[in-house]
MMTF fields as JSON, N, C-alpha, C and O atoms, coordinates in Angstrom:
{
  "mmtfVersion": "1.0.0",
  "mmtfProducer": "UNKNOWN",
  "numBonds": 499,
  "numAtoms": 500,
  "numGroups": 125,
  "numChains": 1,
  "numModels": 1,
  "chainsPerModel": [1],
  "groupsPerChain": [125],
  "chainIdList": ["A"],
  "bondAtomList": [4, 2, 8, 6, 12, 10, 16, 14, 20, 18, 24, 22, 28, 26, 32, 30, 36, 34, 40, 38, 44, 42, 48, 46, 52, 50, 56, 54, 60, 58, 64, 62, 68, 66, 72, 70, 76, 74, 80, 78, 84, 82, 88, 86, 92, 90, 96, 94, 100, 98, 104, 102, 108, 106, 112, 110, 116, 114, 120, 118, 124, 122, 128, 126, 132, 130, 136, 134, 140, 138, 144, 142, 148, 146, 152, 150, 156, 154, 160, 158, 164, 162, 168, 166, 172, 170, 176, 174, 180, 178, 184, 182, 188, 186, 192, 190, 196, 194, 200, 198, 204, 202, 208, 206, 212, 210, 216, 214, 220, 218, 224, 222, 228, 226, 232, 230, 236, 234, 240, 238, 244, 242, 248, 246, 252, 250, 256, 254, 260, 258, 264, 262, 268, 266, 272, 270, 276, 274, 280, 278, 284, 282, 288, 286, 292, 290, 296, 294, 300, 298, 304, 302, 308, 306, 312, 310, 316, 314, 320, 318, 324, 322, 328, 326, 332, 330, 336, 334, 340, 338, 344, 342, 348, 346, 352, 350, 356, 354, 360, 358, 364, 362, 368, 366, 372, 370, 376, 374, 380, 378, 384, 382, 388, 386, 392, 390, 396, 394, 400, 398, 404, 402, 408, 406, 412, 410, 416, 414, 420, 418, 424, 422, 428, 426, 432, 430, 436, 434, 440, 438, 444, 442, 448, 446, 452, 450, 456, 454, 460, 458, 464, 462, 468, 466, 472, 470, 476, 474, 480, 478, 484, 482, 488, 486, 492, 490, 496, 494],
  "bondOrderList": [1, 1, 1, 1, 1, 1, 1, 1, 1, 1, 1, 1, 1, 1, 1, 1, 1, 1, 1, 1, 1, 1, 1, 1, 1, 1, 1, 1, 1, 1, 1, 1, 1, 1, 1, 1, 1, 1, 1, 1, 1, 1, 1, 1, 1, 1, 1, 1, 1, 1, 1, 1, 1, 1, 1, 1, 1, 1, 1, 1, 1, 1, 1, 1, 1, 1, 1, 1, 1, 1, 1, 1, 1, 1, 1, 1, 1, 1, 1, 1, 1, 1, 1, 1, 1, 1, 1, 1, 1, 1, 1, 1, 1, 1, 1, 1, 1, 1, 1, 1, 1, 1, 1, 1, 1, 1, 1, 1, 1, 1, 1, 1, 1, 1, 1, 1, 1, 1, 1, 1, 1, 1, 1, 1],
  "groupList": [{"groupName": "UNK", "atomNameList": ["N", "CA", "C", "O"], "elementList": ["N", "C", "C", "O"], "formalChargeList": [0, 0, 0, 0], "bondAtomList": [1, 0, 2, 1, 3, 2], "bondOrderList": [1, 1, 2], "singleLetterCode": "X", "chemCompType": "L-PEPTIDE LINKING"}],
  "groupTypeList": [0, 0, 0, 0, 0, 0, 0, 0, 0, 0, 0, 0, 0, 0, 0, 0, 0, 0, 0, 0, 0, 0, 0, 0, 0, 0, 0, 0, 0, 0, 0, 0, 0, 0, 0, 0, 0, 0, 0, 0, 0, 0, 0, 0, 0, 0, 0, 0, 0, 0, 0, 0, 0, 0, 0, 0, 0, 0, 0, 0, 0, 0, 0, 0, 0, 0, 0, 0, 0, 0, 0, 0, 0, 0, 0, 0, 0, 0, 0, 0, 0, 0, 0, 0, 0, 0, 0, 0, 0, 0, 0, 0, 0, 0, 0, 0, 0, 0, 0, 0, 0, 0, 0, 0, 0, 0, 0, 0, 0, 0, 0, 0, 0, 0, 0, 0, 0, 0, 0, 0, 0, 0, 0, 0, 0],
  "groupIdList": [1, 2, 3, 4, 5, 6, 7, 8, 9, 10, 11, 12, 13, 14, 15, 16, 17, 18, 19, 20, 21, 22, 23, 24, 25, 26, 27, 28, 29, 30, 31, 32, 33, 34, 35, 36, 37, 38, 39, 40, 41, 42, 43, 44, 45, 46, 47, 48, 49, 50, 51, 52, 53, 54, 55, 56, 57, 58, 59, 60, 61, 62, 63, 64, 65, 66, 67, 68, 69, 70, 71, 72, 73, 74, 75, 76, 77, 78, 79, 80, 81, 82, 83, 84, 85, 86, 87, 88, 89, 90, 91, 92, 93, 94, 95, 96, 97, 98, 99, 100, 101, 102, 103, 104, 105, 106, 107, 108, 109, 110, 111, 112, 113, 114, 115, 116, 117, 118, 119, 120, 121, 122, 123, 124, 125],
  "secStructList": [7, 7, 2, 2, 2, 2, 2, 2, 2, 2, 2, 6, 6, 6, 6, 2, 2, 2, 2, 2, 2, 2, 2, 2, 2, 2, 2, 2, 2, 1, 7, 7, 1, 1, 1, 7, 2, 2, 2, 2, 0, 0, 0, 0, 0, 2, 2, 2, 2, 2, 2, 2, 2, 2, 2, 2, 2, 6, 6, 6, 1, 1, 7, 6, 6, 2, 2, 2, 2, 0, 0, 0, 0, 0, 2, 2, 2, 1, 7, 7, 2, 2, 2, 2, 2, 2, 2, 2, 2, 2, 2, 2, 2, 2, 6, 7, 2, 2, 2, 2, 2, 2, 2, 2, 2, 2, 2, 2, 2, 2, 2, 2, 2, 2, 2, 2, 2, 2, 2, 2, 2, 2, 2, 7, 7],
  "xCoordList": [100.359, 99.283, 98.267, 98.666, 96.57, 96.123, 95.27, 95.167, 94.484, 94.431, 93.466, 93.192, 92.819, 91.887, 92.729, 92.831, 93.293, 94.778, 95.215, 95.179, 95.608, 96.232, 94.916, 95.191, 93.678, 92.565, 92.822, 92.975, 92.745, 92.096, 94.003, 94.181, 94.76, 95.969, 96.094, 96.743, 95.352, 95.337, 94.24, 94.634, 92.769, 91.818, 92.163, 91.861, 92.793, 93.522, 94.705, 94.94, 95.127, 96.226, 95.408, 96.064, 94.564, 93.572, 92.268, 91.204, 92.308, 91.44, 92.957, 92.644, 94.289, 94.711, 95.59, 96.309, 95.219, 95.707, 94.318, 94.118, 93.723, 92.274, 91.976, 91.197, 92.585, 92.794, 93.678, 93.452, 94.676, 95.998, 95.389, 95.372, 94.666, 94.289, 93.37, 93.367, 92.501, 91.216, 92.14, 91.995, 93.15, 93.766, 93.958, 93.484, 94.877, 95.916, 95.459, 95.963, 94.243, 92.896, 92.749, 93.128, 92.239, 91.499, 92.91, 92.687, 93.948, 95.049, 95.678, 96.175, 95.644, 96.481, 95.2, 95.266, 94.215, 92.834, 92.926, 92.552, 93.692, 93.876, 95.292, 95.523, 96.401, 97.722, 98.199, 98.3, 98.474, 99.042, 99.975, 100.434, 100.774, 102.179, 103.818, 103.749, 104.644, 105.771, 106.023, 106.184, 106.185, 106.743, 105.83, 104.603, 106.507, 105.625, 104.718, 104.89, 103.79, 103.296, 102.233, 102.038, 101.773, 100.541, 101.091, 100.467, 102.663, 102.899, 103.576, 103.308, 104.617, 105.195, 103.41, 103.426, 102.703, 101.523, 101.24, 101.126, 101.16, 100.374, 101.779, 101.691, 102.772, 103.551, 104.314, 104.967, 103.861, 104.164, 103.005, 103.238, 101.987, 100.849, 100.858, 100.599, 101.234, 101.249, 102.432, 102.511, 103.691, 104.435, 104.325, 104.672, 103.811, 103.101, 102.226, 102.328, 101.428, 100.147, 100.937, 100.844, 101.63, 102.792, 103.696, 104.147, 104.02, 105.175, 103.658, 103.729, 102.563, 101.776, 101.197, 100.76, 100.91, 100.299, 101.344, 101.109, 102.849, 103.859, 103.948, 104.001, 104.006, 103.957, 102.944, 103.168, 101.526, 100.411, 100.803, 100.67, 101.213, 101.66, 102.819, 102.981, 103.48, 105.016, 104.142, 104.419, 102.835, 102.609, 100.884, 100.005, 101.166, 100.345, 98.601, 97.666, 98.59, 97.59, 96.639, 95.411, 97.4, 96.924, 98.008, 98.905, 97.552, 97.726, 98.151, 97.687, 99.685, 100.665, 100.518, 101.159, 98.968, 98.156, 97.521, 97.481, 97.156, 96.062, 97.283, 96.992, 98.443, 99.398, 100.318, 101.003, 100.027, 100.328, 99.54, 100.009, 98.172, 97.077, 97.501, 98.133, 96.789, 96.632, 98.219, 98.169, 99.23, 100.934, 101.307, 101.68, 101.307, 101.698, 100.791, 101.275, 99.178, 97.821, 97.581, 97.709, 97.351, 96.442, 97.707, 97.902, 98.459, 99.191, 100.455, 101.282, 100.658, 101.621, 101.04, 101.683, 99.468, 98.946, 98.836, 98.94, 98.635, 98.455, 99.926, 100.403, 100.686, 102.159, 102.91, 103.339, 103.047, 103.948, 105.327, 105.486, 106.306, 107.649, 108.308, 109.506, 107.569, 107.923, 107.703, 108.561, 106.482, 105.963, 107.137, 107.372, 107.511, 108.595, 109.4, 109.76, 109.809, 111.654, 111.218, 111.973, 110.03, 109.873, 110.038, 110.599, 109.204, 109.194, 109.883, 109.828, 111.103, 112.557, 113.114, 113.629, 113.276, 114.238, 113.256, 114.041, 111.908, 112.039, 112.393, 112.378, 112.715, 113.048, 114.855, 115.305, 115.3, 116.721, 117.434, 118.297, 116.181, 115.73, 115.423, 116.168, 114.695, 114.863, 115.817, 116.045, 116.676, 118.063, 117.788, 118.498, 116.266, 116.348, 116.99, 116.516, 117.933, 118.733, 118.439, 118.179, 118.574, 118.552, 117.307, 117.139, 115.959, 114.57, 114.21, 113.23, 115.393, 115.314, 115.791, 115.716, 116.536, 117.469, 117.049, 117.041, 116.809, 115.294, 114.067, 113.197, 113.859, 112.537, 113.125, 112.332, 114.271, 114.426, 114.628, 114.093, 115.37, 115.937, 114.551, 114.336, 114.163, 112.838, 111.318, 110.568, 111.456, 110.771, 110.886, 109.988, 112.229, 113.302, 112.913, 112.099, 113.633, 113.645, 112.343, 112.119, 111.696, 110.113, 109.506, 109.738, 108.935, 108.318, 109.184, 108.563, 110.574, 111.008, 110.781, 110.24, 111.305, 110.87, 109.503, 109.288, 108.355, 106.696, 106.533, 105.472, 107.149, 107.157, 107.837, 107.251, 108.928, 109.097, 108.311, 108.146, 107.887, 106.812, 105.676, 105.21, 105.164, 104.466, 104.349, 103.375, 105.428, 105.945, 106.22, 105.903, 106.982, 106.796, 105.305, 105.051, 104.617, 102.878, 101.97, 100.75, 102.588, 101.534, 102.292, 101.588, 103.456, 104.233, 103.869, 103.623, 103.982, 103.44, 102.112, 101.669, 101.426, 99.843, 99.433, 98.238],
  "yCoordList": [83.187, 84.028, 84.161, 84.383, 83.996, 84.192, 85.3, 85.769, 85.734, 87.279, 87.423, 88.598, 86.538, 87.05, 87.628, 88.738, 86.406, 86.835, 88.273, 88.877, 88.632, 89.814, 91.128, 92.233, 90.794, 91.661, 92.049, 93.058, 90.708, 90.841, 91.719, 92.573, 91.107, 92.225, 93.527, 94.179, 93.935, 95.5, 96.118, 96.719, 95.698, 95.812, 96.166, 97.204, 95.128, 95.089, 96.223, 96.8, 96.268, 97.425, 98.64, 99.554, 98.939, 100.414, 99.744, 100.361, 98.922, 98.932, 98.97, 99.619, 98.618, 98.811, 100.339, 100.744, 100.87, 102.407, 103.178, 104.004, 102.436, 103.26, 103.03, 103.789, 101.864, 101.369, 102.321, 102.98, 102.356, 103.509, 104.559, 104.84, 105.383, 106.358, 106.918, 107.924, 105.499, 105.886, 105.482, 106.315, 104.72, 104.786, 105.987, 106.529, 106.434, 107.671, 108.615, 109.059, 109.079, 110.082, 109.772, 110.656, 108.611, 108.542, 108.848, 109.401, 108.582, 108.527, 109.762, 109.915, 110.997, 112.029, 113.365, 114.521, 112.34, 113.646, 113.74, 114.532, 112.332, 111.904, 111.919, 111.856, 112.032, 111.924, 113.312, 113.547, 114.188, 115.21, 115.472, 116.398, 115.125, 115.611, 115.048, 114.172, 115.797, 115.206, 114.13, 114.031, 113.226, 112.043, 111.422, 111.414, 110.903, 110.296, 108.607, 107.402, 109.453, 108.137, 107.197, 106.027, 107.607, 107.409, 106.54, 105.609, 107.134, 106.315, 104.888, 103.772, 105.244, 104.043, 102.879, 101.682, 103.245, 102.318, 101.61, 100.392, 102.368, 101.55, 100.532, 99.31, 101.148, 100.256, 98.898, 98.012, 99.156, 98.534, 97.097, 95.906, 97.693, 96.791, 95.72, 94.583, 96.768, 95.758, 95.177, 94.456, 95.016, 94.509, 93.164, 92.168, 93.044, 92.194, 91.167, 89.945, 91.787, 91.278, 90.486, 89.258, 91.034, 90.002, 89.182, 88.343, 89.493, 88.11, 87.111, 86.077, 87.256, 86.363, 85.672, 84.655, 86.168, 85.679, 85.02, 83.813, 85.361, 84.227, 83.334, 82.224, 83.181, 82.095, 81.398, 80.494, 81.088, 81.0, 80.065, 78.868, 81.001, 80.003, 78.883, 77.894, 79.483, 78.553, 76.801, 75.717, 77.321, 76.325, 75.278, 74.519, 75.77, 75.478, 76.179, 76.089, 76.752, 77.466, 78.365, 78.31, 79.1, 80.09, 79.646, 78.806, 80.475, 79.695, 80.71, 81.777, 80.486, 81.07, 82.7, 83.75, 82.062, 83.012, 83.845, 85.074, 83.174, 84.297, 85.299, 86.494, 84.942, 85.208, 86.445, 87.235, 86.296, 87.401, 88.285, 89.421, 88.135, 89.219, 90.041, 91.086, 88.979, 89.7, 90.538, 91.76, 89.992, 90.588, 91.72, 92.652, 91.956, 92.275, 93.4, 94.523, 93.241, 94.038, 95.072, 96.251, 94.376, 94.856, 95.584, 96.783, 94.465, 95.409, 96.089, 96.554, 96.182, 96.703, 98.117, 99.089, 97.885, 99.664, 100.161, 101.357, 99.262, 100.147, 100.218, 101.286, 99.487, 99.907, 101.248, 101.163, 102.289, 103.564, 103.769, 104.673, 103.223, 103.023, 104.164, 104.395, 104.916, 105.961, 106.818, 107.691, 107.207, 107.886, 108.451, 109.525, 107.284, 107.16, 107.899, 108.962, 107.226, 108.109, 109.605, 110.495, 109.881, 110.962, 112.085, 113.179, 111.219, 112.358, 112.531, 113.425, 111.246, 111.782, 112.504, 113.437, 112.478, 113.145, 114.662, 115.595, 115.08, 116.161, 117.047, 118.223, 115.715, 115.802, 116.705, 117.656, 115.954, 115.985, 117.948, 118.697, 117.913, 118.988, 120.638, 121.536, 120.444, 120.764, 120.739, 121.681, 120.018, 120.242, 119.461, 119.541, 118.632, 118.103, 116.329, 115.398, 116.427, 114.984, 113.962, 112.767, 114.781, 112.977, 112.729, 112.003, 113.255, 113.125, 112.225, 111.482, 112.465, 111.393, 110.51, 109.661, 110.245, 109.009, 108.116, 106.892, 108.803, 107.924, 107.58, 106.842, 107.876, 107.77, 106.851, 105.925, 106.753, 106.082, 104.683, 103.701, 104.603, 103.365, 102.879, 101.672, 103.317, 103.125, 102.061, 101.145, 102.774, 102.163, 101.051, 100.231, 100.955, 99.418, 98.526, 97.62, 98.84, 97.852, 97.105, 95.971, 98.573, 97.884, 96.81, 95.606, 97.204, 96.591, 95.341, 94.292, 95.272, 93.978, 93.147, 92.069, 93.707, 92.656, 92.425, 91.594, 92.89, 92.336, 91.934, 91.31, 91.882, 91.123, 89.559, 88.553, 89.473, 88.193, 87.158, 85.949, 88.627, 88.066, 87.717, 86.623, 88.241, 87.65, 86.446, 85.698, 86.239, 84.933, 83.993, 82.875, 84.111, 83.087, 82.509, 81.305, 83.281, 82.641, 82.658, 82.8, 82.517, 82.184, 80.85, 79.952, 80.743, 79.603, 78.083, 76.926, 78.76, 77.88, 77.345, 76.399, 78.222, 77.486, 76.245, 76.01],
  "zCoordList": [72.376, 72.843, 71.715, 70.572, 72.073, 70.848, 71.309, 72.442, 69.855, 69.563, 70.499, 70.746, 71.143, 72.614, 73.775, 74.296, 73.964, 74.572, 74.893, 75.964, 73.767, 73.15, 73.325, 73.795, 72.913, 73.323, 75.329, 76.017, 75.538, 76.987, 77.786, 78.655, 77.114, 77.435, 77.514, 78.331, 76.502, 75.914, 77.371, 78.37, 77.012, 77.795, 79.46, 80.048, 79.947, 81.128, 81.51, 82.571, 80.642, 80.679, 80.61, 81.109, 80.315, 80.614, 81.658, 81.6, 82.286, 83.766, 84.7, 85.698, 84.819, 85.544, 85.74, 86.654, 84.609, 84.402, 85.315, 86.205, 84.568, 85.373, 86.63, 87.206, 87.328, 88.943, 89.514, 90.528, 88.821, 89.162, 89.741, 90.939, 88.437, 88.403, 89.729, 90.438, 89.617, 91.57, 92.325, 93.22, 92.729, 93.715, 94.211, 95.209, 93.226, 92.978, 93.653, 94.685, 92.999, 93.216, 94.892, 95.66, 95.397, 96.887, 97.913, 98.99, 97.655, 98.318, 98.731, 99.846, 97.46, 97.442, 98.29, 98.708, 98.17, 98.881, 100.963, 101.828, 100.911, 102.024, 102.668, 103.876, 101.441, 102.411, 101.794, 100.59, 102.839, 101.827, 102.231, 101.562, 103.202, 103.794, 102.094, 101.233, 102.306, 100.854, 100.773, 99.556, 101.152, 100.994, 99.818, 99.917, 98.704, 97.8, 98.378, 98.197, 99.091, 99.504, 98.608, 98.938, 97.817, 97.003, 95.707, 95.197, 95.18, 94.248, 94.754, 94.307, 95.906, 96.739, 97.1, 96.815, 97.436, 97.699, 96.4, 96.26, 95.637, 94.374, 93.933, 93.811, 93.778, 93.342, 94.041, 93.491, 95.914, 96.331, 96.492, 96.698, 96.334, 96.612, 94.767, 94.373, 94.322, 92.525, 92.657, 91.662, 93.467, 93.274, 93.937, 93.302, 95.322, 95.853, 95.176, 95.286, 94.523, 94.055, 92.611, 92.638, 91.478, 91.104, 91.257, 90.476, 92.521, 93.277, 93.448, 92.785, 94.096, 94.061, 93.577, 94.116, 91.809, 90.671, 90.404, 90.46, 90.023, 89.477, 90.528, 89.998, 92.039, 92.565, 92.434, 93.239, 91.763, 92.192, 90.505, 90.249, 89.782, 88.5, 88.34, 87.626, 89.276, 89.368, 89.502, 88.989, 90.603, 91.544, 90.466, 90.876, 89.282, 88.226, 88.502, 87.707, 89.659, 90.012, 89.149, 89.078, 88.592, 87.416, 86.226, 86.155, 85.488, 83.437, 83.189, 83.589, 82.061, 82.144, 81.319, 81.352, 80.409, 79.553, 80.812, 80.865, 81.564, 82.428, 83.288, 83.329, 83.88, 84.24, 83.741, 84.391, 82.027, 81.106, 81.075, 80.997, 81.121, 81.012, 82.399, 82.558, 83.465, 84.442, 84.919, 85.061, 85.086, 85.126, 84.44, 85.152, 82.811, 82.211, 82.084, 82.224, 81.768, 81.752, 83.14, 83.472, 83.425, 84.73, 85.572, 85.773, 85.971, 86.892, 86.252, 87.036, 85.039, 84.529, 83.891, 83.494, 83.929, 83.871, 85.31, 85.583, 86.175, 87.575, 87.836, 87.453, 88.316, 88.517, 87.885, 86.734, 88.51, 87.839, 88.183, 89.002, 87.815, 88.403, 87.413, 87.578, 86.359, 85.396, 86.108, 85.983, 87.312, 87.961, 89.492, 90.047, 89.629, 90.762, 90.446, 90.949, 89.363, 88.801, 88.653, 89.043, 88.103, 87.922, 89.029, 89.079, 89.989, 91.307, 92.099, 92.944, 91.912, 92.274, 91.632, 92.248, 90.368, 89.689, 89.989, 90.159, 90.085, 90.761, 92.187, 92.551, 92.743, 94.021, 94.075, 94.715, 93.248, 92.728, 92.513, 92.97, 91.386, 90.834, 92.29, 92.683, 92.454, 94.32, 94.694, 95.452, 94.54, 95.524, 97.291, 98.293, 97.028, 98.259, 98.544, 99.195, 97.925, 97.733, 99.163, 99.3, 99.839, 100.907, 101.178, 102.157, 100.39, 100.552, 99.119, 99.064, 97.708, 96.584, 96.728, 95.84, 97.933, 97.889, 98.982, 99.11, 99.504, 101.133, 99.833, 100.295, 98.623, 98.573, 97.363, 97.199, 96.411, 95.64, 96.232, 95.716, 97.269, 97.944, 99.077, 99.188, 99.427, 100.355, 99.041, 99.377, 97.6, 96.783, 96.242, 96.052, 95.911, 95.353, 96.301, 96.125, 97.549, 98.178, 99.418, 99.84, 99.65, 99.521, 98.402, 98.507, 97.631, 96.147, 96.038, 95.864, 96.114, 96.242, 96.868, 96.622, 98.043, 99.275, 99.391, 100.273, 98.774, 98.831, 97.721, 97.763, 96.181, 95.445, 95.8, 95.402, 96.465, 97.039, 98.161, 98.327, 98.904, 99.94, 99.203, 99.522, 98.428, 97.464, 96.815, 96.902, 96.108, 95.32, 96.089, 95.684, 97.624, 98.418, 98.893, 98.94, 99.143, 99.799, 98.533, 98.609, 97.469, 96.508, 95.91, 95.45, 95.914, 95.946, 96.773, 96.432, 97.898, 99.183, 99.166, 99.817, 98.173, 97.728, 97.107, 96.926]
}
């Protein structure tokens, strides 16, 4: 990686914090019922959007440097999976357990399964 590289990494990692952030913002003005829906979106849509960039590289499409920026940068500041645990474990905290465990297992295995759906149709490219 060279030190542009490494610039445009850093850089990226505070536009996708700052993507987070307006998501975050337009989402929570609009969904207000409990269910953590706002963080499940962002993380599900960045998980997606990474199964697609590594298939898109698998498939020599994108460069393994641009792959790092954009993966690691961008969507590794918008992605909040610290954010998740968090708002289960306040969920926990509450004493409303089968609402952390619908929401822990509902997040995993979403974000997975569209990170693969991802990686498959960017693969297929």
């Amino acid at each position: 990686m060279s030190p542009l590289d490494f610039v445009l990494l850093t850089v990226m990692g505070g536009v996708g914090a700052s993507l987070r952030y307006t998501v975050d913002a337009y989402l929570r003005a609009r969904i207000t019922h409990g269910f953590q829906w706002t963080t499940t979106i962002i993380n599900a849509s960045g998980s997606f959007v990474l199964g697609f960039l590594t298939g898109l590289t698998t498939v020599d499409l994108v460069s393994s440097n641009a792959s790092i920026v954009i993966g690691t940068g961008l969507l590794g500041g918008y992605t909040t999976f610290s954010t998740a645990s968090y708002e289960t474990v306040q969920l926990i905290e509450k004493r409303r357990y089968g609402q952390a465990f619908v929401s822990g297992i509902v997040m995993l295995v979403l974000c997975v399964a569209l990170a693969a759906l991802g990686l498959w149709i960017g693969d297929s490219m």
